[in-house]
N, C-alpha and C positions, 0 to 999 in steps of 0.2 A: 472736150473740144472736138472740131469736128473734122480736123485733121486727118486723125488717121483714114478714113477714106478715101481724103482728097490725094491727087497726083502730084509731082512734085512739077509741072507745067504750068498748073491752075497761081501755086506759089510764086512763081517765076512770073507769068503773068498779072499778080497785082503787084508787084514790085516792079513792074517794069510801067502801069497804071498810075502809079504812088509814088514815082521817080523816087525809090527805095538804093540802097547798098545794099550791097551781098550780105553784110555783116547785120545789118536791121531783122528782126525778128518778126515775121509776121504768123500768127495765129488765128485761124477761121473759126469764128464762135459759132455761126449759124450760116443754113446755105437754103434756100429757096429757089425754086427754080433759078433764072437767072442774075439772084442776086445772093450779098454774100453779107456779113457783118465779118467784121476784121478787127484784130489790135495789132500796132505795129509798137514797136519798141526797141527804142534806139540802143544802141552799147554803153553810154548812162543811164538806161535806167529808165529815162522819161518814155514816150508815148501819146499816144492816142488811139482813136477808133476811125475806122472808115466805112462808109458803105461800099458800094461797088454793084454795076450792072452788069451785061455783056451786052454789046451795041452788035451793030448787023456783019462787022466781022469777027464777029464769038470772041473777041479779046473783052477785057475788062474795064472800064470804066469810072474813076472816082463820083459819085454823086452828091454825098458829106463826107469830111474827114474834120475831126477835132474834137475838144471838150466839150463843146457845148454839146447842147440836143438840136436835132434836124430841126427845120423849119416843117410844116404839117405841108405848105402849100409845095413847097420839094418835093415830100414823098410825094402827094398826090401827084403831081408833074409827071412824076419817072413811075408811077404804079409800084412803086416799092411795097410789098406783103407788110404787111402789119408785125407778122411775127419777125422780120428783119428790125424794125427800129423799136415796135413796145410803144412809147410818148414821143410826142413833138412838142413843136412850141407854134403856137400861132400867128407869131409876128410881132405879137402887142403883150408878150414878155408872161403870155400864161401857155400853161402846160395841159397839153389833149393827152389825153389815154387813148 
């Protein structure tokens, strides 16, 4: 994970993004410039995935959050690096690499 590098601000700040609790678990799987992949995980156990930007005052931003896969025209939107999301979906229910 890619945590260990990360400060404990950046955590604070996608929980505060992702109107998180203290108690929610958030984990940074990948970081690119200003963008991040994230799993959160509630105190049951469940979860999800988020994106996340940093918009023009350096805080963080949701872009996708949940199970599914992104939309392709999302990322493109927001310039999200490829290596942040891997596949999308194109709208019409198939899968880009």
């Amino acid at each position: 994970f890619y945590n260990s590098s990360i400060n404990k601000g950046v955590i604070e700040n996608v929980k505060a993004a992702l109107q998180l609790e203290s108690t929610d678990t958030v984990k940074i799987l990948k970081k690119s410039g200003d963008f991040l992949l994230v799993t959160v995980e509630f105190e049951d156990g469940v979860g999800f995935v988020s994106i996340l930007g940093k918009n023009a005052d350096s805080n963080y931003v949701e872009i996708h959050s949940g199970q599914d896969v992104p939309l392709c025209k999302k990322m493109t939107d927001f310039n999200v690096p490829k290596e942040i999301y891997g596949g999308c979906e194109n709208g019409f229910g198939e899968l880009s690499q």
